[in-house]
N, C-alpha and C positions, 0 to 999 in steps of 0.2 A: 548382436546382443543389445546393442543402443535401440534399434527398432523394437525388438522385446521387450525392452523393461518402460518403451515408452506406449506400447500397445498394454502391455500388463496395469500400468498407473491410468491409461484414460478411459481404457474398456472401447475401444471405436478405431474402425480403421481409419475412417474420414478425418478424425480431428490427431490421429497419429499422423498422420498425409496434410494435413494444415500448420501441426508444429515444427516438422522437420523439415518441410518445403520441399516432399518428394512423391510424386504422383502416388494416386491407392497403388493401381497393378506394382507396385516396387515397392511396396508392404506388403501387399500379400504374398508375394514369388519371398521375399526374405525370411519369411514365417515359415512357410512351405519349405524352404531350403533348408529353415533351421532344423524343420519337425524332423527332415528326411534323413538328414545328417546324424540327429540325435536316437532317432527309431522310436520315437514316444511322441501322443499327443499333446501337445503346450496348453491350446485352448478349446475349449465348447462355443461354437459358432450356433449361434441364430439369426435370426431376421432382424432382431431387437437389441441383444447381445452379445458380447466377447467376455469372455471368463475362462480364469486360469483353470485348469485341472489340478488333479493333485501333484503331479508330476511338475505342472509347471508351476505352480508354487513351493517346489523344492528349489526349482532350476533358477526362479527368480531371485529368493536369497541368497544365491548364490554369485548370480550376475549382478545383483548390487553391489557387493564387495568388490568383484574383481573391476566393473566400470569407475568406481569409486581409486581403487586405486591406479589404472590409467589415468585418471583425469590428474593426478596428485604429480605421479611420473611425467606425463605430457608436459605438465605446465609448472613444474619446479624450480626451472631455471628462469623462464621468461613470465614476466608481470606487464611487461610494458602495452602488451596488446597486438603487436606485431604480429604472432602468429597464432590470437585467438582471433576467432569467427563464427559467424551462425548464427539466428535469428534470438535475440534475448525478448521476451515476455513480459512486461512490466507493468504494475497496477499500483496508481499514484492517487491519494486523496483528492476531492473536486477542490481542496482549500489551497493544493499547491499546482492546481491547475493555472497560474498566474503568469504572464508572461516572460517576467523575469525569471522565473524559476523554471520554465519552458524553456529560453534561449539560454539557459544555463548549461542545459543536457551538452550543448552542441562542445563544452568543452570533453564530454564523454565518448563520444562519434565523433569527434577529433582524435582523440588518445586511441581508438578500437575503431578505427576506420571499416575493418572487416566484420564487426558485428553489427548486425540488424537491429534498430532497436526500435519494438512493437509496447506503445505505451495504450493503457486503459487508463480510463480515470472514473472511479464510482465511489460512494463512499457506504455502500451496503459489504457487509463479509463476500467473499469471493472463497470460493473453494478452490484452490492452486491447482489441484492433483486432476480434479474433474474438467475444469476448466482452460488445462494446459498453459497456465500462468507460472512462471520459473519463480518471481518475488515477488513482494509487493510491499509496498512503503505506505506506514500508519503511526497516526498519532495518536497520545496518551498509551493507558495501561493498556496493556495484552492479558485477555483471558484465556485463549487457545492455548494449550497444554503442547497439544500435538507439534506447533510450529516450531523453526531455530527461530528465534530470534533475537537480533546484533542490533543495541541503540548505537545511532552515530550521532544522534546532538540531541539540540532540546530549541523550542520555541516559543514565544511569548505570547503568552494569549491577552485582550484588549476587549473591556465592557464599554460599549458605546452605544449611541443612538442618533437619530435623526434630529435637525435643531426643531422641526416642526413637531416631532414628538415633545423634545423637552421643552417647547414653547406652551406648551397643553400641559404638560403634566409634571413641569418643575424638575430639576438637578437633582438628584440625588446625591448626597453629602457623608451619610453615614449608612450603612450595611443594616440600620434599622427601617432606614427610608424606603429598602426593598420592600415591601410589604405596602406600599402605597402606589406600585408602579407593575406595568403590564412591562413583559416579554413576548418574547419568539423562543417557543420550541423546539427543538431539532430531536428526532427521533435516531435513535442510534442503531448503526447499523448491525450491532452485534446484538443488543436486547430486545430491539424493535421499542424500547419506552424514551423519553423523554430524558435529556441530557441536563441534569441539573448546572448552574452556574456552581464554579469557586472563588473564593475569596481567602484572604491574606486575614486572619482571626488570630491576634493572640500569640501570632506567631505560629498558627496553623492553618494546613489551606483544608479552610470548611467546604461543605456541599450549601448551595440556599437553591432552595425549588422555586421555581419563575412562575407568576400567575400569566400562563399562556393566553394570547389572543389569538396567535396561528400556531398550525406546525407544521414545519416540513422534514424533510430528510433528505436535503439535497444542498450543500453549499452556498453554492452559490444563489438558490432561491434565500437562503438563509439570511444571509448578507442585504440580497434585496428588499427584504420583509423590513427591515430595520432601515435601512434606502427610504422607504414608504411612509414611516411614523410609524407604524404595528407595535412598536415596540424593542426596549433594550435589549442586545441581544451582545456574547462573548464566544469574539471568532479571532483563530490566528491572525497576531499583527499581518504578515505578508498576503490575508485577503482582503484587509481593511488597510493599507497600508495608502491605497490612489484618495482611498474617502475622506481619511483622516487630512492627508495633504488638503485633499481640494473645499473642507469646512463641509462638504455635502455628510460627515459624520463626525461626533463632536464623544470624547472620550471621557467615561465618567470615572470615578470610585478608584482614578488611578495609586492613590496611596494603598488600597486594597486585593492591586492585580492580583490575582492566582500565580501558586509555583509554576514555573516554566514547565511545559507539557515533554515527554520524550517523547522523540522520531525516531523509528526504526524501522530496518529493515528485516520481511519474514520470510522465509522457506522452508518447503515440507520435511527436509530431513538432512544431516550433514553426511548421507551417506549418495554416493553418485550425481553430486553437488558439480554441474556444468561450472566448466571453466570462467564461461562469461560471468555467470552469477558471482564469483568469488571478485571479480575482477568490477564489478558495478557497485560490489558491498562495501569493498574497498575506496572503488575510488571517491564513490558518496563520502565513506567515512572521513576521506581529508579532506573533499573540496564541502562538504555540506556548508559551516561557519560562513565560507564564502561566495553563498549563493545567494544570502540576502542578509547582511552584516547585522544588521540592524535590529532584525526580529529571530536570526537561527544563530545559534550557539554550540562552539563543542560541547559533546557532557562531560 
């Protein structure tokens, strides 16, 4: 049934044979056993495709439920990790691609010694279901409907720039001075437009649109754009965090910082929800604060 309902969510035998870490021929003999047991066909096979029948789109809502409630039974008594296992899927923003937050995990594969943990790092939308990614962790709002998603803190965002930019083109002082000064834009991965800056207004966190000089949509080019003089740019303190120390990035408008951004963690449904996943949600959710004190916060 776990082979089904993960052949039924990816459509491919190949990347059902990638997420479970079990050769094709032992997905397909599974399938085949299942049909033959069942006396009905599950899927329409082509060269191209795998897609459920009618039948097996009965059979699947039905194996969600029951997977769902093994996984509940399985792992009701034990949290601690000792006897979960299996490869976990994970997709992490390029802004917490950072090395402390990197040697942080290891207290995670410490605790779950027997799970696998397969980390991406993009900061374009990721399709979970197609892509065979179990979570994935993001910052600010969430527009996805479809997704669960659990905030487990929040993090501080930081306007700054290069001294050789503000050597050229002066400090800014007040939230009116933007308008005399170039940025870096970052194209978002969920609109594909331009991520406006916020500010601290009033006692409200405003939007102010950056007169772009570049843009990218990629982190860590992000960070380096503003490295360059290109322009002020507002990126999580823990990506700016070595620059700020080393003077190579100099912090403006700080009376103005933006509300602290939510971090959460997202997944495609709370129903047939792996062990592992419950168990990374969690443990994020208590160790996040103390991954990097400084700039991550409970919510």
């Amino acid at each position: 049934m776990q082979v089904f309902a993960r052949l039924a969510e990816l459509g491919s035998f190949t990347k059902v044979a990638e997420a479970t870490q079990l050769g094709r021929p032992h997905i397909t003999r599974s399938i085949q056993t299942l049909e033959a047991s069942l006396g009905v066909r599950l899927f329409q096979r082509t060269t191209r495709t795998v897609k459920l029948t009618a039948e097996g789109e009965q059979f699947y809502e039905r194996v969600k439920g029951i997977l769902a409630d093994i996984s509940d039974t399985t792992s009701m008594f034990d949290r601690s990790g000792v006897t979960l296992q299996g490869r976990l899927r994970v997709d992490i923003p390029t802004a917490f691609s950072q090395r402390s937050f990197i040697e942080s995990l290891k207290g995670f594969t410490g605790a779950f010694p027997a799970i696998e943990l397969v980390v991406g790092v993009t900061d374009r939308a990721v399709d979970l279901v197609a892509e065979g990614v179990d979570c994935v962790l993001r910052i600010g709002e969430l527009r996805d409907s479809s997704m669960v998603a659990r905030q487990i803190g929040t993090v501080e965002m930081v306007t700054c720039a290069a001294p050789s930019y503000l050597d050229t083109w002066g400090r800014p002082t007040t939230l009116g001075d933007l308008t005399q000064h170039q940025g870096v834009d970052f194209l978002s991965g969920q609109s594909n437009r331009p991520l406006p800056w916020y500010f601290q207004d009033g006692g409200e966190d405003r939007p102010y649109p950056s007169r772009g000089a570049i843009t990218v949509n990629e982190s860590n080019a992000y960070v380096h754009c503003g490295l360059a003089g290109f322009g002020i740019i507002q990126a999580p303190g823990i990506t700016v965090d070595a620059f700020l120390a080393s003077g190579e990035l100099i912090e403006v408008l700080q009376p103005f910082r933006p509300a602290r951004r939510k971090v959460s963690v997202l997944y495609p449904s709370r129903t047939h929800l792996a062990p592992q996943v419950h168990a990374f949600a969690d443990w994020l959710r208590e160790h996040f604060p103390a991954l990097h004190p400084k700039w991550f916060k409970a919510d």
